[in-house]
C-alpha positions in Angstrom: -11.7 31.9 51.5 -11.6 29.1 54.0 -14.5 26.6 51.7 -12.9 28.1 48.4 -10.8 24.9 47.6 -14.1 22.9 48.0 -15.8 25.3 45.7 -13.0 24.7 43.1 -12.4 21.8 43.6 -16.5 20.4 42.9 -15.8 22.9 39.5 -13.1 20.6 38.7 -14.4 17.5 39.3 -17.4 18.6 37.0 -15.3 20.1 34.2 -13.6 16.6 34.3 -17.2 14.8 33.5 -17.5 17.2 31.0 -14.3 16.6 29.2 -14.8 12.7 29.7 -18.1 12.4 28.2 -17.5 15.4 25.5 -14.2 12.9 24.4 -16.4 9.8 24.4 -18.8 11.9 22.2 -22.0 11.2 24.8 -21.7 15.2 25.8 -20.9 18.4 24.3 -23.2 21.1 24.0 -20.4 22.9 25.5 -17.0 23.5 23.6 -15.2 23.2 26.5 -12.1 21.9 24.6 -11.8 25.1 22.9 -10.4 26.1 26.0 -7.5 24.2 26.1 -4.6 26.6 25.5 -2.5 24.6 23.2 -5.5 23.9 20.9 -7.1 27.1 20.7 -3.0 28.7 20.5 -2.7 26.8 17.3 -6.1 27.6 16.1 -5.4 31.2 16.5 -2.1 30.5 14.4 -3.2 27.9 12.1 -7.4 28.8 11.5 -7.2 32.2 12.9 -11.0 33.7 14.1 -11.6 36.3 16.4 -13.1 33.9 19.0 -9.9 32.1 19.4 -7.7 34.9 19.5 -10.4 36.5 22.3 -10.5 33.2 24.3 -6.5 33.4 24.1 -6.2 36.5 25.5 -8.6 35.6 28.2 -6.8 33.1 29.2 -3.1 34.9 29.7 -5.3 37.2 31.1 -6.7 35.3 34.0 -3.3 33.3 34.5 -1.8 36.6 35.0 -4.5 37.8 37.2 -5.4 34.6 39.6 -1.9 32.9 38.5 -2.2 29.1 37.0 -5.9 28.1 38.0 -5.7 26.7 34.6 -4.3 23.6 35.5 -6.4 23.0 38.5 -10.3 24.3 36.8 -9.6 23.9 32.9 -7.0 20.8 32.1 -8.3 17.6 32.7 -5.1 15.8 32.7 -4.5 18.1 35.6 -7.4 17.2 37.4 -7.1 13.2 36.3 -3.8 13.8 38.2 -5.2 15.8 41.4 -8.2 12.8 41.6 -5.6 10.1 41.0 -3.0 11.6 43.7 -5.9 12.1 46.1 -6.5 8.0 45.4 -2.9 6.9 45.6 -2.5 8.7 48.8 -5.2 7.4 50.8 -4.5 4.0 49.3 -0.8 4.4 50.5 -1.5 5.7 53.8 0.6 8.7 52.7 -1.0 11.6 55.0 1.4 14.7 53.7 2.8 15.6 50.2 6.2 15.8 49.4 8.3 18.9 48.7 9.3 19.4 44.8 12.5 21.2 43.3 11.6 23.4 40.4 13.9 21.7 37.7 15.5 23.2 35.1 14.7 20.3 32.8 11.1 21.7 32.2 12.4 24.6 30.3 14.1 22.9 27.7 11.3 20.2 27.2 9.9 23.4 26.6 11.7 25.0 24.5 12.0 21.9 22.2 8.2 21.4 22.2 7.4 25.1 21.5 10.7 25.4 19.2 9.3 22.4 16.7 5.9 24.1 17.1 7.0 27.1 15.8 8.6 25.4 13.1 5.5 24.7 11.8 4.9 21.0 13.4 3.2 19.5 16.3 5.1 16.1 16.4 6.9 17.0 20.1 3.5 18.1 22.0 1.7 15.0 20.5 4.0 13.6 23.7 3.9 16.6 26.0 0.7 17.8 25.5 -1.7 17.8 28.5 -5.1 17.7 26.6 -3.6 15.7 23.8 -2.5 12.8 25.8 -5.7 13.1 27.8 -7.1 12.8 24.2 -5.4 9.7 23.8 -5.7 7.7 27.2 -9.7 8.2 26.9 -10.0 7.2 23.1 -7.9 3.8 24.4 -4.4 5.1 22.3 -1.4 3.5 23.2 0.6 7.2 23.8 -2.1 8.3 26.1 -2.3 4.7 28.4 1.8 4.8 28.5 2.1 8.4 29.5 -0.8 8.0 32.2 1.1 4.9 33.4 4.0 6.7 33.7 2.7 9.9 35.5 1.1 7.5 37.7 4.0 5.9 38.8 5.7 9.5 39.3 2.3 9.9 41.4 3.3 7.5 43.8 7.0 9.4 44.5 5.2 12.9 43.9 2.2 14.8 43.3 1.5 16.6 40.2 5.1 16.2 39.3 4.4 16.4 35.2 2.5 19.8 36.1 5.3 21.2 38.0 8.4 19.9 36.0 7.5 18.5 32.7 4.2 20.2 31.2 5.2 22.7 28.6 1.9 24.4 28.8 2.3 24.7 32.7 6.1 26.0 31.6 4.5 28.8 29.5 2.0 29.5 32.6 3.9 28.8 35.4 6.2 32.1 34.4 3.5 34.6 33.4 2.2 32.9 37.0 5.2 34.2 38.6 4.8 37.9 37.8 1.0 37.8 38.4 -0.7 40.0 40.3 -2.7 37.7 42.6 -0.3 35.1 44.4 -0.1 32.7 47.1 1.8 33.8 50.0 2.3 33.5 53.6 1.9 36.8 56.4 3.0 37.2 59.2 0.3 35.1 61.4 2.0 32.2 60.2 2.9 29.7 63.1 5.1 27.7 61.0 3.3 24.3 61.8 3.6 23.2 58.3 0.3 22.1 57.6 0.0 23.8 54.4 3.6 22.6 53.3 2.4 18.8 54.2 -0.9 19.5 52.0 0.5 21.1 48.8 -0.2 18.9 45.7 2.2 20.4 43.9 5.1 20.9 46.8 5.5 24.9 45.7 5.4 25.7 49.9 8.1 26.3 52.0 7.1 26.6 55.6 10.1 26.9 57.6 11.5 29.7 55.0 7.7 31.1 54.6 8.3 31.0 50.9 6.0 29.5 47.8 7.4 29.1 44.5 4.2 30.2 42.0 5.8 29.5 39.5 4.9 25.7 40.1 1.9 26.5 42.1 -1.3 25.3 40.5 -3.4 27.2 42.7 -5.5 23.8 43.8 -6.2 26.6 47.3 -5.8 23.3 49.5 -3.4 25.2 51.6 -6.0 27.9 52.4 -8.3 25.1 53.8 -6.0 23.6 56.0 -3.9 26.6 57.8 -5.9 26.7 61.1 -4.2 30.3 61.6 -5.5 31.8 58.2 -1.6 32.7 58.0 -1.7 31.9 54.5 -3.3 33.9 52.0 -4.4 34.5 48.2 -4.5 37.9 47.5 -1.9 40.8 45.9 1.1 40.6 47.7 2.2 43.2 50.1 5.4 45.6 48.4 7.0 45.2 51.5 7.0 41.3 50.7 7.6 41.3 47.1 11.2 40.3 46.4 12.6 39.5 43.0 16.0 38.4 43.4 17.3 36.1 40.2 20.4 34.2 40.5 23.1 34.3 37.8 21.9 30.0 37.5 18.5 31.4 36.4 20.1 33.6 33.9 22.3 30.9 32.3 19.2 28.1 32.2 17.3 31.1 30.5 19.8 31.7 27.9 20.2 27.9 27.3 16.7 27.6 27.0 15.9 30.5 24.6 19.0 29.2 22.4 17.4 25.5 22.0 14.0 27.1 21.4 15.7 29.0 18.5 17.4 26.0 17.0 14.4 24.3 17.4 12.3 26.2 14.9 15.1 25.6 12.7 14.7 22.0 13.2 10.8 22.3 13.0 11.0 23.4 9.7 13.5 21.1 8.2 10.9 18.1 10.4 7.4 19.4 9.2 9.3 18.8 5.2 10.5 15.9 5.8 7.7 13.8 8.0 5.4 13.6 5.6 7.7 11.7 2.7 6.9 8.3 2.1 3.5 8.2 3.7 0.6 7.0 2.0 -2.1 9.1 0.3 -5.1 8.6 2.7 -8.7 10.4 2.5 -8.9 13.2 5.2 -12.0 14.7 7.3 -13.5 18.1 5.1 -11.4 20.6 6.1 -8.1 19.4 6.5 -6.7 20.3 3.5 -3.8 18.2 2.1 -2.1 15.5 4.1 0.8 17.6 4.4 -0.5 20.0 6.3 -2.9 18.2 8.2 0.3 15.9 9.1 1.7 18.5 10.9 -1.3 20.2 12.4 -3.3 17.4 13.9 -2.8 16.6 17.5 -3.9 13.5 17.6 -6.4 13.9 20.4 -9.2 12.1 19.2 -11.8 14.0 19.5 -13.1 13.8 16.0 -12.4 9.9 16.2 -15.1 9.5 19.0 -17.9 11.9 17.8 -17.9 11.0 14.4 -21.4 9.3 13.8 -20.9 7.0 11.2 -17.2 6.2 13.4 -15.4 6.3 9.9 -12.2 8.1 11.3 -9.6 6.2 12.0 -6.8 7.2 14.7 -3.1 7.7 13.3 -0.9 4.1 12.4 2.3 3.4 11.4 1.7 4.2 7.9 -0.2 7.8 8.5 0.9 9.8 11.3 -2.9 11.8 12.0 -6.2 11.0 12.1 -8.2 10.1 8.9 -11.3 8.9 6.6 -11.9 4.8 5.8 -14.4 4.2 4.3 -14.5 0.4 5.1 -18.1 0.9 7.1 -19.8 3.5 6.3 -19.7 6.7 4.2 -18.7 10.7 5.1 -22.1 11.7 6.1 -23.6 14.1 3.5 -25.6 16.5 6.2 -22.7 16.2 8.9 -19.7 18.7 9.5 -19.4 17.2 13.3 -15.4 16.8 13.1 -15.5 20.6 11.5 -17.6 21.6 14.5 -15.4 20.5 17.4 -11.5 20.3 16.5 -10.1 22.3 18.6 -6.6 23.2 17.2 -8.0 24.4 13.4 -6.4 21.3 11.8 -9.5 20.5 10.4 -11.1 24.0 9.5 -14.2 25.2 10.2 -16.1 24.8 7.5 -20.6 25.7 7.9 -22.4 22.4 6.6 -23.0 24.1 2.6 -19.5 24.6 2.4 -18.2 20.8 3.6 -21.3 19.2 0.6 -19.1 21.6 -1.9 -16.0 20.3 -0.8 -14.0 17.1 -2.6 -12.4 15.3 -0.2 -11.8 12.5 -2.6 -12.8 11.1 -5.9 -14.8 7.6 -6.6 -14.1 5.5 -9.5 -16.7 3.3 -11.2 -15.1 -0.7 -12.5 -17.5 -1.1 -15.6 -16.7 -4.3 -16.1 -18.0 -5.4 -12.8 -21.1 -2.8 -12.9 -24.7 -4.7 -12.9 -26.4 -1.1 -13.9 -28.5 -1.8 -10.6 -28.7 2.0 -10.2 -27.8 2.1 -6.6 -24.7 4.7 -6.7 -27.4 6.7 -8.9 -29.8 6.9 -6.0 -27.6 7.3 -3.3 -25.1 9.7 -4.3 -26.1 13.3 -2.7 -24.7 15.6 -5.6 -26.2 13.8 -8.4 -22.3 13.3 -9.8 -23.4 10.0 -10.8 -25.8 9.6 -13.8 -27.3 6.6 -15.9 -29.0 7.0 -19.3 -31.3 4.0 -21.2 -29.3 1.4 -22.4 -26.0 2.3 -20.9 -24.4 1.8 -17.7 -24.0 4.8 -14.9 -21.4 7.3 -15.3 -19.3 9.2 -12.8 -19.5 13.1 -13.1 -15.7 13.9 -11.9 -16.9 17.1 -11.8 -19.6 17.3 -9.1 -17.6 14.2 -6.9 -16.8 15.0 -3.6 -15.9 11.6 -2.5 -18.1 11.0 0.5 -17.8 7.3 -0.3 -22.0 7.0 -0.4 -21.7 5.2 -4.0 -19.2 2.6 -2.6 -21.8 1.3 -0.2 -24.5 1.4 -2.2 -22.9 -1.1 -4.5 -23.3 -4.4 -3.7 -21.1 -5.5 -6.3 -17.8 -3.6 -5.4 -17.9 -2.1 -9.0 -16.8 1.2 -6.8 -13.6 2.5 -5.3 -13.0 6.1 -3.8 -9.6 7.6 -4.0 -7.6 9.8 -2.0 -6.7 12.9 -3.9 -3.8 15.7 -3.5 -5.6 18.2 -1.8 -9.2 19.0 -1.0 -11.5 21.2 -2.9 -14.3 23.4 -2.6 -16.5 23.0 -6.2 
């Protein structure tokens, strides 16, 4: 156990390449983003498949095994925060970390995000989110670089401080953490020098007490490296040490907690019917449906935005709150489903490559009066929905369109506009 945080940490630090590269679309032959738990929660909810549901389980399986090695192998927000604490301390001379209160504030950021979630709506974890605003700072959006700014700063006064106190994914694991059957805890070798308490990212360790809170813990193992008395272990807790002793404070933050979460669903409902009036109609990636829905599904992570080949998806603006389609550069590439492929969260569905060439995600419209009957939009449209008989000018099939904008750009005359439509199709 003594070169395990090494070990984990080198895991880390290559799962964090992975996810960089994967989110700048350079890498991923691995779908390590269908990992995250938020994403692969909703896709289980929203796109339900047995893989998701399996990879779920797997994952409240191991946090209640090993506790929350999540955040410290899996979320790369987590690890962007253990590399940038490491940084920031050497840089400020700062040889020891500094002892954390588990707040009660985390609960109800919680309890709002999850509440509105359950509503039916992910507007809240667009802004709590660990992998969505990971997302976002890599793909250059302005929630991401503000929220890494600001967890920086709280960097500099604490380490790890939005895992311990603010992450509502680390609220959700942090408590099946706490009943967990593996645990960090200290025997009774322990010399009470501190060490470990000095070196605990996340400031769960309470040496002079011979306590740790695993509830926050983020099981980084850094503590088992530096006791020099191996007085602190990783392991299944002996009975005689197990103590469960809540206070009536913990009982009332509970009931507070569960009672916002219920009026929050409430209010998720009444928010996921009401965001998406007076928002314009905008083409979406094949599989999302109608903007409705894929307002209040999409994370806004970016993924899709950076591995899209032809880079037609555009990130969410003021006048669309989600990713989607324009058209402005290139057309919806007939033999790609990439965006299908790796969304995470089942906003856009995933949909096999003969299903996305069958599905309408729009409809084009040809201006006869500035048409040149060049034959271009004949020739390049993949579903033959445009035709052109001798003597007259082409003619749009509305029946086979599917709107993959291929017709626009052929036309060098701009005799061709594509059109959002209500809600996507499969012909």
């Amino acid at each position: 156990m003594k070169h395990i945080y090494k070990i984990r940490l080198l895991i880390s630090i290559v799962v964090f390449i992975l996810a960089v590269l994967g989110m700048f679309g350079v890498f991923y032959s691995i779908k390590l983003f269908d990992f995250q738990l938020l994403p692969v929660f909703q896709r289980v909810v929203v796109d339900f498949s047995i893989a998701a549901l399996v990879i779920l389980i797997a994952l409240v399986g191991i946090t209640f095994w090993c506790g929350r090695v999540y955040c410290s192998l899996i979320c790369p927000l987590g690890i962007f925060q253990e590399l940038c604490g490491a940084v920031l301390k050497v840089r400020m001379n700062k040889n020891h970390c500094e002892k954390q209160v588990n707040l009660p504030f985390k609960y109800f950021v919680g309890a709002i995000a999850w509440g509105i979630l359950f509503g039916g709506g992910v507007l809240a974890f667009r802004y709590v989110d660990p992998y969505t605003l990971f997302g976002a700072l890599v793909s250059g959006n302005n929630i991401g670089i503000i929220a890494v700014i600001i967890i920086a700063i709280a960097l500099m006064l604490k380490d790890r401080v939005f895992c311990t106190n603010f992450c509502p994914v680390g609220l959700i694991l942090g408590l099946i953490s706490k009943v967990s059957l593996n645990k960090i805890y200290i025997s009774d070798v322990c010399v009470s020098c501190g060490q470990c308490e000095k070196n605990c990212p996340s400031g769960c360790i309470d040496s002079k007490n011979r306590t740790v809170d695993n509830e926050m813990c983020v099981k980084c193992l850094k503590c088992l490296e530096v006791c020099p008395k191996s007085g602190i272990k990783y392991g299944i807790k002996p009975k005689s040490e197990v103590k469960f002793n809540p206070k009536r404070r913990d009982f009332i933050i509970a009931a507070s907690a569960l009672a916002l979460f219920g009026g929050m669903i409430k209010a998720g409902i009444e928010i996921k019917d009401k965001v998406v009036e007076k928002i314009k109609d905008v083409i979406l990636p094949p599989g999302a449906g109608d903007k409705e829905r894929f307002l209040n599904k999409c994370l806004n992570c970016n993924l899709c935005v950076e591995n899209c080949p032809n880079k037609i998806i555009q990130k969410a603006d003021n006048e669309y709150g989600a990713v989607h389609l324009n058209y402005s550069k290139a057309p919806c590439k007939f033999d790609c489903n990439r965006c299908s492929e790796i969304c995470p969260s089942g906003a856009i569905k995933r949909i096999d490559i003969e299903e996305k060439q069958h599905t309408r995600i729009a409809m084009a419209m040809i201006n006869s009066d500035k048409c040149n009957e060049c034959s271009l939009c004949v020739e390049a449209c993949p579903v033959q929905a445009i035709i052109k008989e001798n003597g007259q000018k082409p003619a749009l099939n509305a029946i086979k369109c599917i709107g993959c904008g291929a017709c626009k750009h052929a036309c060098h005359f701009g005799a061709i506009e594509v059109f959002p439509i209500r809600e996507q199709k499969t012909l």
